[in-house]
C-alpha positions in Angstrom: -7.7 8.8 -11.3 -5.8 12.2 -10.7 -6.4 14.5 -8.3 -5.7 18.0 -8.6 -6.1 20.7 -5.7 -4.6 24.0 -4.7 -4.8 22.5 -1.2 -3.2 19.0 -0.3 -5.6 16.0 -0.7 -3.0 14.0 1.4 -1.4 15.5 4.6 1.2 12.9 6.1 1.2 12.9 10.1 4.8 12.0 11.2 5.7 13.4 14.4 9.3 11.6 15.0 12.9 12.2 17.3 15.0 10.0 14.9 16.0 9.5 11.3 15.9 5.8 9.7 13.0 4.0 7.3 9.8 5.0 8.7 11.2 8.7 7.6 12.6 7.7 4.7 9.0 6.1 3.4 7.2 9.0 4.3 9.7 11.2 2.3 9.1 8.7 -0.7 5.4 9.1 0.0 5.8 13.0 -0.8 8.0 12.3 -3.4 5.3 9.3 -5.1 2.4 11.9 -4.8 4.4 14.6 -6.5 4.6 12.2 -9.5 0.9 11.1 -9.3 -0.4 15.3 -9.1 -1.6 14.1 -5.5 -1.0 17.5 -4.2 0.4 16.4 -0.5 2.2 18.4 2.6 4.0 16.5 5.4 3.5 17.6 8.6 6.0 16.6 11.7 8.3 18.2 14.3 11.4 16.7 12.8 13.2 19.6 10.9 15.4 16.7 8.9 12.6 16.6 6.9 13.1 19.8 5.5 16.3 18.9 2.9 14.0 16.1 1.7 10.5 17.2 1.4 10.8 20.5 0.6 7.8 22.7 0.3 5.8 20.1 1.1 6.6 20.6 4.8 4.9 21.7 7.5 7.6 22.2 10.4 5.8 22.5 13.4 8.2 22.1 16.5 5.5 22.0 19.4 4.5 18.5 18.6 5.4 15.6 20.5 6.7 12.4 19.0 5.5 9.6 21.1 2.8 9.5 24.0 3.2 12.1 26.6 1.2 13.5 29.6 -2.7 13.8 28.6 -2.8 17.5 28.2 0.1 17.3 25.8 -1.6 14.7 23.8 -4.7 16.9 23.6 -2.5 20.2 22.6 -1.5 17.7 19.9 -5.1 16.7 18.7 -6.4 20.6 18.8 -2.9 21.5 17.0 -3.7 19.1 13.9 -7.6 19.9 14.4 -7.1 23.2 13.3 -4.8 22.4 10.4 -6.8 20.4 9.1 -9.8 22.2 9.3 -7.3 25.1 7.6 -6.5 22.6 4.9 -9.3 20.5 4.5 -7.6 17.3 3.0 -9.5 14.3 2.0 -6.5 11.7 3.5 -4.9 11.8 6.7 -1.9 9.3 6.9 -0.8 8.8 10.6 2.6 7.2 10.7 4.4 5.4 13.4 1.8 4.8 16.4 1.3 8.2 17.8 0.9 9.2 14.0 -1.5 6.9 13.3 -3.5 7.8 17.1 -3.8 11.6 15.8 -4.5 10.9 12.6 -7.5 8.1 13.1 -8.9 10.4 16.5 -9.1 13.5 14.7 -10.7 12.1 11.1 -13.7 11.8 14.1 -14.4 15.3 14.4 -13.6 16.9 11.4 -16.6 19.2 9.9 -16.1 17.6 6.8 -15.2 13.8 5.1 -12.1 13.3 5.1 -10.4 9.3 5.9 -7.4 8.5 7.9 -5.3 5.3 7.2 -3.3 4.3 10.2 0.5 3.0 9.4 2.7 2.5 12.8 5.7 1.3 10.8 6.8 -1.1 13.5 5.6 -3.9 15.6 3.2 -2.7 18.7 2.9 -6.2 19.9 6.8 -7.0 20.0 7.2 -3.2 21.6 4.7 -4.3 24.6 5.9 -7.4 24.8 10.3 -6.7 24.8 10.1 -2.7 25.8 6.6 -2.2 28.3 7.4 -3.8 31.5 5.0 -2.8 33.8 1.5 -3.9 33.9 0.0 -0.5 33.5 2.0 0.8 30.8 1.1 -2.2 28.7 -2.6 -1.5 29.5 -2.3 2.2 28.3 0.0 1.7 25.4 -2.5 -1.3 24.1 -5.2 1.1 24.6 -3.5 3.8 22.9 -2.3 1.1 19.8 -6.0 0.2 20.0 -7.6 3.2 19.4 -5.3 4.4 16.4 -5.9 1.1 14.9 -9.3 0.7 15.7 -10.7 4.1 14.5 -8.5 4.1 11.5 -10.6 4.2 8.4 -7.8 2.6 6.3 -4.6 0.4 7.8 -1.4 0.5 6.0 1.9 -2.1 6.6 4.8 -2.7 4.5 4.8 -6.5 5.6 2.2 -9.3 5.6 2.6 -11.2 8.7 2.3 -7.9 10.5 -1.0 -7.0 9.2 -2.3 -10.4 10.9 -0.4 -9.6 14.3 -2.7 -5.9 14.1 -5.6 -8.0 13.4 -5.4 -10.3 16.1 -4.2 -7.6 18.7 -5.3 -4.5 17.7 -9.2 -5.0 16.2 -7.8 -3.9 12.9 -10.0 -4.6 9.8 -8.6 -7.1 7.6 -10.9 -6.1 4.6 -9.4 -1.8 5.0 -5.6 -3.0 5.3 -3.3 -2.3 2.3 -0.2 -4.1 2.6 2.7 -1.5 0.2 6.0 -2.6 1.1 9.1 -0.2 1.3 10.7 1.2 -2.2 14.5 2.1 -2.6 15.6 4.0 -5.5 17.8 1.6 -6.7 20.9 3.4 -8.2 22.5 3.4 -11.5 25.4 0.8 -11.2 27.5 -0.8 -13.6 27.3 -3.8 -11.6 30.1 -6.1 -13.3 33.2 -3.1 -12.3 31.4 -2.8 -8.7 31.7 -6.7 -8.3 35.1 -7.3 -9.7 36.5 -4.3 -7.4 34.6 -6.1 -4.5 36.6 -9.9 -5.7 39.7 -8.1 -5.7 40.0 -7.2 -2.0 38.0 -10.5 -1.3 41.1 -11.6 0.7 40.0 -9.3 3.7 36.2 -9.4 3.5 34.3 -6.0 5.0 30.8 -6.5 6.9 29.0 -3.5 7.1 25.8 -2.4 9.3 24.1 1.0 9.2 21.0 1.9 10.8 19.5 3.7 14.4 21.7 2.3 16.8 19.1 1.2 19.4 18.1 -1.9 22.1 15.9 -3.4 19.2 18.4 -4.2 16.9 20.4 -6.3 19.0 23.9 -5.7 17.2 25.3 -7.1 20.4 24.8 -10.6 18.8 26.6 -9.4 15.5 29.5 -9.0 17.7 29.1 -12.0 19.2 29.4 -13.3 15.9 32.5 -11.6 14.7 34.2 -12.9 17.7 33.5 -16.3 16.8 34.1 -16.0 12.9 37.0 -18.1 11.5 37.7 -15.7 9.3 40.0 -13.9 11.2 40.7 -10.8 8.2 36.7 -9.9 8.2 36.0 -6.7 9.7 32.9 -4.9 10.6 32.2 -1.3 9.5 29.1 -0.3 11.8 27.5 3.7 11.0 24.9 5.3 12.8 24.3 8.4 15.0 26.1 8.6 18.0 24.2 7.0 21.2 24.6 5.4 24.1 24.0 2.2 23.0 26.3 2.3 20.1 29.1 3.4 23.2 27.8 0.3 24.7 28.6 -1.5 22.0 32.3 -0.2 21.8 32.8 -1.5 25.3 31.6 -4.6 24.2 34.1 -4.7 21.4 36.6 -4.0 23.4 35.8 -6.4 26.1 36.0 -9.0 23.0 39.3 -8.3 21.7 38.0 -7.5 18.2 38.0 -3.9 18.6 40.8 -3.6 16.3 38.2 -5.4 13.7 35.3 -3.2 14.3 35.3 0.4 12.6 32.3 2.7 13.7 31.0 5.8 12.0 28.4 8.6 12.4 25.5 9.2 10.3 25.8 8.4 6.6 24.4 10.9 4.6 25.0 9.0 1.5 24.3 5.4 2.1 25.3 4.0 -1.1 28.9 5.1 -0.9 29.3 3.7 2.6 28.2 0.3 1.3 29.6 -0.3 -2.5 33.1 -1.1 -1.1 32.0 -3.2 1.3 31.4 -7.3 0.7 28.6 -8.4 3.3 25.7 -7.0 5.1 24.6 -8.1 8.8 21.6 -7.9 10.1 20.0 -8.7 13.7 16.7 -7.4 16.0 14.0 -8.4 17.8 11.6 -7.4 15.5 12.0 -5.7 12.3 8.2 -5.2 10.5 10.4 -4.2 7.2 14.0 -3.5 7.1 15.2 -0.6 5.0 18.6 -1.0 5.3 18.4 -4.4 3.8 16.9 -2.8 0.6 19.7 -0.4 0.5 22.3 -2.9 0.9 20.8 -5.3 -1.8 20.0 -2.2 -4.1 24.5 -2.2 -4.4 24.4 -6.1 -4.4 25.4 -6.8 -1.2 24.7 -10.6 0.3 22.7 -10.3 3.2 23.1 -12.3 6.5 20.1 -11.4 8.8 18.6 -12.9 12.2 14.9 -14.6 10.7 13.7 -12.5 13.5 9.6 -11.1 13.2 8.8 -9.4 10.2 10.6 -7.9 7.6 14.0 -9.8 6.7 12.2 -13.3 6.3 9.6 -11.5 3.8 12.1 -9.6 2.3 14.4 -12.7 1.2 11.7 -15.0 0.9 12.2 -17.0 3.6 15.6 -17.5 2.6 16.1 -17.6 -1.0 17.3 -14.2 -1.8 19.9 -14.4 1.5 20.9 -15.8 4.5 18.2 -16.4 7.5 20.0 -17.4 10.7 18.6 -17.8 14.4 21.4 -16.9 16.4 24.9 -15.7 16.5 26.5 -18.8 16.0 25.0 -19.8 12.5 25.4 -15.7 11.4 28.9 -16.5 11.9 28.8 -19.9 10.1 27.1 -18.1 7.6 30.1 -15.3 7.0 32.4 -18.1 6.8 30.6 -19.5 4.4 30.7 -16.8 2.2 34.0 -15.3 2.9 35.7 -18.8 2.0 33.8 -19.1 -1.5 33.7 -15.9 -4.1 31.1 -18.5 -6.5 28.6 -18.7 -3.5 29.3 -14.7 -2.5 28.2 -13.5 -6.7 25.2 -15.9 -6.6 24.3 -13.9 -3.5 25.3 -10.6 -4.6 23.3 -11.2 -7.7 20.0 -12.7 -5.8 20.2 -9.8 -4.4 20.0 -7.2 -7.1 16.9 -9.6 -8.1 14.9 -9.2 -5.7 15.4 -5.6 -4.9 13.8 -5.0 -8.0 10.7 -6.0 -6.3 10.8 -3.1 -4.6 12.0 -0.6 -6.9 10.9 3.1 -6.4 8.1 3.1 -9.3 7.1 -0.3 -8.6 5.7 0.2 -4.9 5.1 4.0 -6.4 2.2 2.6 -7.9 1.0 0.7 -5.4 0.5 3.8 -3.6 -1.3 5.8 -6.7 -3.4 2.5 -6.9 -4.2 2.6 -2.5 -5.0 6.5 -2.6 -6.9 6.1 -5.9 -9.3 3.6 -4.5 -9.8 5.8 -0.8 -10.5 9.0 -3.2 -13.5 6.8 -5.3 -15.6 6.6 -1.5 -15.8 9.9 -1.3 
């Protein structure tokens, strides 16, 4: 089924205050429904959007990204009220958890049908449980998580185990979940020059890490790692936007005395570059529900090394076959070694890698999305 409308059928609710694959999806949502005629607009506060998605924007500064003070929250829900009854779409997706609340309250009291699918893009269970310390904060962010969960008409995760965890905790509806993993658009490489450049410098192996440098990720351990590696040439090239916990992390480096072996960066614009020279990506958190990074590091055949923390890098390498699960810092640097001391066991990695990231190619999971929206449209 096609849809065609002068008026978007799909309006994407992101209200967000950072950059990194939650907003990169929901760019490759506008770009998938621009391929499928799904006339779509994206509505958020985040004015990155705008070198990405275009037209298909609606900048709107006023909204809040994350749970504020009640009357904010209900300046929010009148806000996209009125949008929508401007608009009239027939999908509402609400992404990341205060997405997904607007989007799944407002479908509620809309003159008209229209559905909402609810996708929070991260783990609320691990959030309450690592980031919610008091007692009443847990209660009002489980009711809040509830709620957007609970109204949704429609639940969307890019991982499995995930979907089970929003069951359990969240009264989600097994039987309206749709489970569309993250898509990279895997570049055009000619693989064998990449590889052979990489097997030249081999001697002096480069780790690389790029992401939102933030408590979650835990990169604390990946320098705990590096101190302990035995490969004493192996460097770590770490890019991100400029924080206090990636300053943090400098002090830690220091306090190691492997500063000299750690080289931070801002924001990389273009990812691919930063990672084709490099030889291994690391990988640690809490909890990762997906792991976009990953994908962009695999997409340039990259061997992955990645903590087999909750969600996302277990299901991404299949438990293992498609890279390197560890549980602490001390087997992630057992793991470099291992790597960095044998270039027959880093190409069978590097090419288990460009394997599997087929899996998630661009069009692959693009359909999966034409298929998800095509099935919402045929209720109506």
């Amino acid at each position: 089924m096609v849809l065609r409308s002068t008026k978007p059928v799909i309006l994407i609710v992101h209200p967000s205050s950072g950059w990194g694959g939650a907003e990169r999806t929901s760019v490759n949502i506008v770009k998938i429904c621009r391929e499928y005629h799904f006339p779509a607009l994206l509505l958020s506060n985040q004015i990155r959007f705008r070198n990405s998605a275009g037209d298909n924007l609606y900048l709107d500064r006023n909204f809040q990204s994350w749970f504020g003070k009640t009357k904010r929250i209900l300046n929010d829900l009148l806000r996209l009220y009125r949008l929508c009854c401007s608009l009239r779409p027939r999908i509402i997706i609400g992404m990341m958890p205060y997405g997904g609340f607007l989007a799944s309250v407002i479908t509620k009291f809309l003159p008209f049908e229209c559905k909402s699918i609810a996708s929070p893009r991260g783990s609320c269970k691990y959030f309450l449980k690592y980031f919610v310390k008091s007692s009443l904060e847990k209660a009002k962010y489980k009711f809040f998580f509830s709620l957007a969960c609970g109204l949704a008409d429609y639940f969307l995760s890019p991982s499995r185990a995930s979907i089970k965890d929003y069951v359990s905790y969240f009264h989600v509806n097994l039987s309206r979940c749709f489970h569309i993993p993250n898509a990279v658009e895997v570049p055009k490489l000619n693989y064998d020059y990449l590889f052979d450049r990489r097997l030249s410098t081999f001697d002096s192996p480069e780790l690389v890490w790029l992401g939102r440098f933030s408590e979650e990720k835990r990169l604390d351990l990946i320098l705990e790692s590096i101190k302990r590696l035995n490969c004493e040439k192996a460097s770590l090239y770490m890019a991100g936007e400029d924080c206090a916990v990636k300053f943090r992390l400098k002090r830690i480096a220091r306090d190691y005395g492997i500063s000299d072996r750690i080289i931070f960066f801002g924001y990389q614009e273009d990812v691919y570059s930063f990672l084709m020279p490099r030889h291994i990506f690391v990988h640690a958190c809490l909890f990762e529900e997906f792991g976009y990074a990953l994908l962009e590091a695999m997409s340039v055949g990259l061997p992955v090394v990645s903590m087999d923390c909750p969600y996302g890098p277990r299901e991404i390498l299949d438990n293992g076959k498609y890279g390197i699960l560890v549980k602490d810092y001390n087997e992630m640097a057992s793991a470099i070694d291992s790597i960095a001391a044998d270039k027959d066991f880093w190409l069978l990695l590097a090419n288990r890698a460009r394997e599997r990231v087929r899996h998630y190619d661009f069009w692959t999971v693009g359909r999966c999305y034409y298929e998800m929206f095509s099935t919402i449209s045929e209720k109506f």
